[in-house]
Each structure stands twice: as C-alpha cells, then as structure tokens.
N, C-alpha and C positions, 0 to 999 in steps of 0.2 A: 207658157209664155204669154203675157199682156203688154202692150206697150200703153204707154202714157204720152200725155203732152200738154203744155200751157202755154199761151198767147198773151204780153202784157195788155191791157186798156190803153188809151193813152189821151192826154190835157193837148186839147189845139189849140195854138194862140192866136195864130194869125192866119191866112189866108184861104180859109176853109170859103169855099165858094168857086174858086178859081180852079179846083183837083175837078169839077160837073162837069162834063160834057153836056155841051159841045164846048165850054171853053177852053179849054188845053187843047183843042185841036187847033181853034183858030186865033187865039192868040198867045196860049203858050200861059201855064199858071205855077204859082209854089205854092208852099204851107210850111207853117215853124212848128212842128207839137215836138211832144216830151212822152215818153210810157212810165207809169205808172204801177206800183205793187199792186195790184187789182188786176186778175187774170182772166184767163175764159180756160177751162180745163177740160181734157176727154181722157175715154178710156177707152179702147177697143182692144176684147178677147177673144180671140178664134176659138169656133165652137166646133166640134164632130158631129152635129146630129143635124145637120141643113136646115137648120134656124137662124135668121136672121132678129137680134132683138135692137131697139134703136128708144132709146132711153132720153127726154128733156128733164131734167129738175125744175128750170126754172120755167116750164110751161105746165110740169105736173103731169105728164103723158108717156103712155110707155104704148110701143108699138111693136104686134110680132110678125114676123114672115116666113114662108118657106123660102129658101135659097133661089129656087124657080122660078116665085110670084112677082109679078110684074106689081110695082110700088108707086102707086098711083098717087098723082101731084094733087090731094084732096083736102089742103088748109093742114096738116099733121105732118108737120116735122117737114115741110117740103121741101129748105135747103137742103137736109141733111140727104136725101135721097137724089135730090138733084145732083149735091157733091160723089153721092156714090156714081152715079148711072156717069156723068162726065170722066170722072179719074176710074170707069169700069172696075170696080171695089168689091161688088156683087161675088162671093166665095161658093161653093159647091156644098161644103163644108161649114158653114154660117160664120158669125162672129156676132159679138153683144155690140154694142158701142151708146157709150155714158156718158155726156155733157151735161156744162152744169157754165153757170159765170155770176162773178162778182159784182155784179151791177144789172139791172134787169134793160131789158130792150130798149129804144127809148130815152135810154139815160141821156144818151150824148158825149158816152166813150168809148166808141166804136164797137161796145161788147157784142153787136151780132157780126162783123166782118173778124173780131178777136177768135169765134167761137169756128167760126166759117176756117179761117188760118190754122186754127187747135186742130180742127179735120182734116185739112191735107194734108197737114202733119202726120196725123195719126196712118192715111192711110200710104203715104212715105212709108214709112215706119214699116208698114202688114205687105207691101211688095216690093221692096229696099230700092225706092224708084230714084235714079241721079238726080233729083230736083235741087236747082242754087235758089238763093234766096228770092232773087226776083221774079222766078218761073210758078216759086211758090203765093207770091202773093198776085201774082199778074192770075193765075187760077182761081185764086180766090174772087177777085175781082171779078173774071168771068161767069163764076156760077151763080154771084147773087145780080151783077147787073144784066147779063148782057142772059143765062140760062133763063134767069129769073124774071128779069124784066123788074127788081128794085130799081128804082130811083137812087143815084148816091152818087162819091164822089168817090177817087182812088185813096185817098192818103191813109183811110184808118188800115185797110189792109196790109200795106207797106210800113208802116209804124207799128203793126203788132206784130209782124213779120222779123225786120228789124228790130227793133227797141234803142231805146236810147234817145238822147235829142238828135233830133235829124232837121235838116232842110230842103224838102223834095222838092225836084223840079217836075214838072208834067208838060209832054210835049205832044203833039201827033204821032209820033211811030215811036215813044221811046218816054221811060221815066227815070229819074238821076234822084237817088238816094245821096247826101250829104253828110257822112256823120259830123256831129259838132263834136268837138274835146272841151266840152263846160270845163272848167277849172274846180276841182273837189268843192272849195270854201266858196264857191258859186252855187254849186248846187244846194249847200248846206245854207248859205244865205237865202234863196230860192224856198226853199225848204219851208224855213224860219218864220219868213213874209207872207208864202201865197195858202187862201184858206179857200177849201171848196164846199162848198155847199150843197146838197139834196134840197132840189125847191117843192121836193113832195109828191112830182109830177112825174108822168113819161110821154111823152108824147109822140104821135108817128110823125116822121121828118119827110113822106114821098110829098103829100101837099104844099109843104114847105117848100121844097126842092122843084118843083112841080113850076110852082107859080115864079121862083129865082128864076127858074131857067126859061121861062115865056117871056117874062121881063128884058132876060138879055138876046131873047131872038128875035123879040119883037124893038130893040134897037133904043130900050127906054134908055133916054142919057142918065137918069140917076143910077137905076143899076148898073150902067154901064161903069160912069162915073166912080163910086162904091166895091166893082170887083178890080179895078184898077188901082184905086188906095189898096185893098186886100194886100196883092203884091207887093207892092213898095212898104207898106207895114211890116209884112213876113222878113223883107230885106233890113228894116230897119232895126228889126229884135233882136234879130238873128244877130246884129252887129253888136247893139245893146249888151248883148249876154256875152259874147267873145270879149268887149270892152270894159265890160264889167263896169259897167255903168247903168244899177238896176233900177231906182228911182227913173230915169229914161225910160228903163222898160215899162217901170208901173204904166207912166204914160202912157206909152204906145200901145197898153191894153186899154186902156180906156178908147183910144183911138179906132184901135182895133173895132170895140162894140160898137161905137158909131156908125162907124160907115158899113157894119156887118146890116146894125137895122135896116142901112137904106137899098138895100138885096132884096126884100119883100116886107111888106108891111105884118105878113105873119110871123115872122123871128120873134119879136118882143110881146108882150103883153102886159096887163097891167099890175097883174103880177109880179112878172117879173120886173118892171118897171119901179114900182114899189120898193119891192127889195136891192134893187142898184142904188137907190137915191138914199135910202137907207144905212146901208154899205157907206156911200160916198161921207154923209153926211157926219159917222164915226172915224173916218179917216182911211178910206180904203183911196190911193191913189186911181186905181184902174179895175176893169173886172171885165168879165165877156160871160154868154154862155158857152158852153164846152163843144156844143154839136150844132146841130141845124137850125135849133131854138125851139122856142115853144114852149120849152119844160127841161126837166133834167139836170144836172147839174152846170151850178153857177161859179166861176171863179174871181177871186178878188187878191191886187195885190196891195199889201197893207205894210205899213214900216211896223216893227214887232209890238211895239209898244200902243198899240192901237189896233193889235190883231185881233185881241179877247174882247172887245168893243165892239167891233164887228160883228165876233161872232155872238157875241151874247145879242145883239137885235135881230140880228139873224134866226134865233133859236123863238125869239119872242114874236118873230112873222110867221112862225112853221117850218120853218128850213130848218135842216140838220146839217150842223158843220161834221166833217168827216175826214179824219187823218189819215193824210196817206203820204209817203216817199217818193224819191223817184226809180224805175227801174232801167238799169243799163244792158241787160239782157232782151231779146225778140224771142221767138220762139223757140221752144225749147220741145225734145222730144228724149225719150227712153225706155228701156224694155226692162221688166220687170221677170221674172220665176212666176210660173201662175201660182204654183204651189203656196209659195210666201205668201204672194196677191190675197189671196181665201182666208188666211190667216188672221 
C-alpha cells in the first residue's frame, strides 16, 4: 500500500496582504484567488525495516533516518519534519515519503504552503485521521508559521486545501471559506483573457512581508491606507466575476497592483515595473504580481485579441508566458497497491 496526494497552486487577485497577521486579528481581512492545474504532489510508502527516507525533487535532497533518530531542524527539509514531529507521523516501521511541485519556491503560487497541504494529506491518509477541510489547512498554517516561524499570510493554505474560486474571510478566532459558483462561459472567458507570466525570478517573500507588516504596526497611513483598498478590491472582484462584468475586473486588477505596491516599497521593482508598462502598453487592461512580489509570477488581464501582443513582449523582456486552466478541485488524496506502485 502507498498513498498519494496533490494540492492545486493557486492565482490571487486581490487582497493578499490583509490574510498577515496581525491584521485579521485586528481588523478582520479577505482575499479573491482561484487554483490552478499546477499542483504540489507527495508520496508516502510504509517501510518494514525502520527507515525513514524523506525525498525533495525540487531542492535535489534526499534524506535517511532511523525510525528512532531524532530529525534535527538543520536547513534539510525542515518543514517536512516539522509536519512529521507535529501530526506525530514518526512510524516504528519507517515509510519513504516523495515531494516534488510544479512551480519552484518563491514563485508566488503558494507551491510551499501547496506542498505543506499535499503532507497532511498524505499523513491523513498513513493514520485515517477524521481531519475536515479547515482542521487540515488551519495545520498547515501552523507548522510553517507559527512551528516554523515563516513569515506569511493564511489564504494559500486554505486555497490549496480548498480549490476552486473562493472568497476567504480571516478573522481573530475563525476563517470563512466562500466558494464562488463562476458561471462555466466565465471561467472560459477568464481563461481566454488572463496570461501569466514567469519573470524569470523567485524571490523570498519573509523580507517583503517583514517590512508590510512593520509598516502597518508602526501605524504608516499609506499601508494602512493600501491594505484597506486590499479589502474592498477583493469585494469588488469578487462581485465583478458573479456579474459577469470582466473588462471591470481587468480594472480592478490593475487597481489591485497599486495599492498592493503601496504595502512596501519592496513588492515592485524595476523589473517588474518594466514589464507591467510593457504589458499595459500592448493592451493588457490590468495585471498584479501573484504572491508577495519581488519576483515570480506576473498576471495580466488582456481582451483576446491583444493577448498574443502581450505575450510576445513579454517573451522579448525574458519572461515566459505559461498556459495554464483553472482547477475546481483542493486537495486530493488516495491509496494505491504497492505492488502496482513499483511497476
């Protein structure tokens, strides 16, 4: 027996800033994202011979253990051990366990909170633990911020947990998943318009996030200012896409990157900066970064006819336009025959 599991990515549109603590606790925040065909994937096989083996692709690291050895937090695979030692995962009897994701670190589609979600899955899965969906991404949540000590915000965990367009609320003792019912010939219109781009880059988001959140505890009125559009942006998409009034939306993504720049002066760069004016310039109505900023991917939304324009300058600055769909599924988990598995 081996069980599997996958976690979508997911595109944020609006509100990302406002999911940081400490601001949902004291003024209460949302976010618009979407999940994405682009997953985070694991594999964990129960072993008989009290070896523990713990496998990254995308860091090129393979790590072995005795079943007994104490798994020291030493820069190597530290979530994944931290995920063990919290949900007590740790087997007598070992097990392998294989991760791998579609987007590298950094990107700006949640793929380490995706990969993070893929694991407590998997170890759901290895002790058939009652987990609902929120207990599994509120977990999530806790071993990379609060075990770990990352910097970050809630939504990517709950979005790849979830799937689908959502509109989460984040409060002090409580978070509200929203699913949205997009309209099929929305999504496909969606589809049609919005082009994402690789700017090349990845970038770490704690300094980012770092400096947002000094900003708004130290009371600056422009961040203040800026995560309070956040909100009302998220509300106003979110309406956008129900109304089916997308040109609106392009808007309110361009709006969106605005007031995201004015969260900290590291979000944007020249860069990036470049390639938006770029973008605008072929006729992209709106665009944002996807994650904290810095790097990673860029999204633009463009009327069709003016898509291949974009992307071709796009292509001509360094950036790789990149096809993707949307995904209506969260996470996903199932057990396999080992037998078959080896095959």
């Amino acid at each position: 027996m081996a069980f599997r599991a996958k976690a979508p990515l997911r595109i944020s549109f609006a509100g990302g800033g406002t999911d940081v603590p400490p601001y949902p606790e004291r003024e209460g925040g949302c976010v618009l994202n979407a999940t994405i065909d682009s997953f985070a994937w694991g594999s964990l096989r129960p072993r008989n011979d009290g070896s523990i083996r713990l496998e990254s692709v995308d860091l090129d690291l393979c790590l072995e253990y005795k079943a007994d050895d104490e798994m020291p937090l030493d820069g190597q695979l530290d979530l994944v051990k931290a995920a063990l030692k919290r949900l007590e995962a740790k087997s007598s009897h070992g097990f392998d366990i294989f991760l791998k994701s579609d987007a590298p670190p950094g990107s700006g589609l949640g793929s380490s909170s995706a990969l993070m979600v893929a694991l407590v899955g998997l170890v759901r899965e290895l002790k058939s633990l009652p987990l609902t969906d929120y207990e599994i991404a509120q977990l999530a949540y806790a071993i990379e911020r609060e075990d770990m000590g990352i910097l970050g915000g809630l939504q990517d965990q709950y979005a790849a947990t979830f799937g689908g367009f959502n509109f989460i609320e984040f409060y002090k003792d409580r978070v509200i998943v929203n699913p949205l019912r997009i309209r099929p010939d929305i999504v496909n219109e969606l589809e049609h318009n919005l082009l994402l781009c690789y700017t090349g880059t990845t970038r770490r988001s704690d300094r980012i996030i770092e400096d947002q959140t000094r900003r708004f505890q130290e009371g600056n009125p422009e961040a203040l200012s800026a995560l309070s559009q956040q909100k009302q942006l998220a509300i106003d998409m979110k309406n956008a896409l129900l109304r089916r009034k997308l040109d609106d939306f392009g808007d309110l993504l361009h709006s969106a990157w605005q007031a995201k720049r004015r969260m900290s002066s590291r979000i944007s760069n020249a860069v990036i900066d470049e390639l938006y004016e770029a973008a605008q310039k072929q006729g992209a109505l709106g665009g944002k970064i996807t994650g904290a900023g810095g790097g990673g991917y860029i999204l633009f939304y463009c009327r069709f006819e003016r898509k291949h324009k974009v992307a071709e300058a796009m292509r001509k600055m360094g950036a790789t336009p990149v096809d993707f769909a949307f995904e209506t599924e969260g996470l996903q988990t199932w057990r396999i025959d080992g037998a078959a598995s080896d095959s």
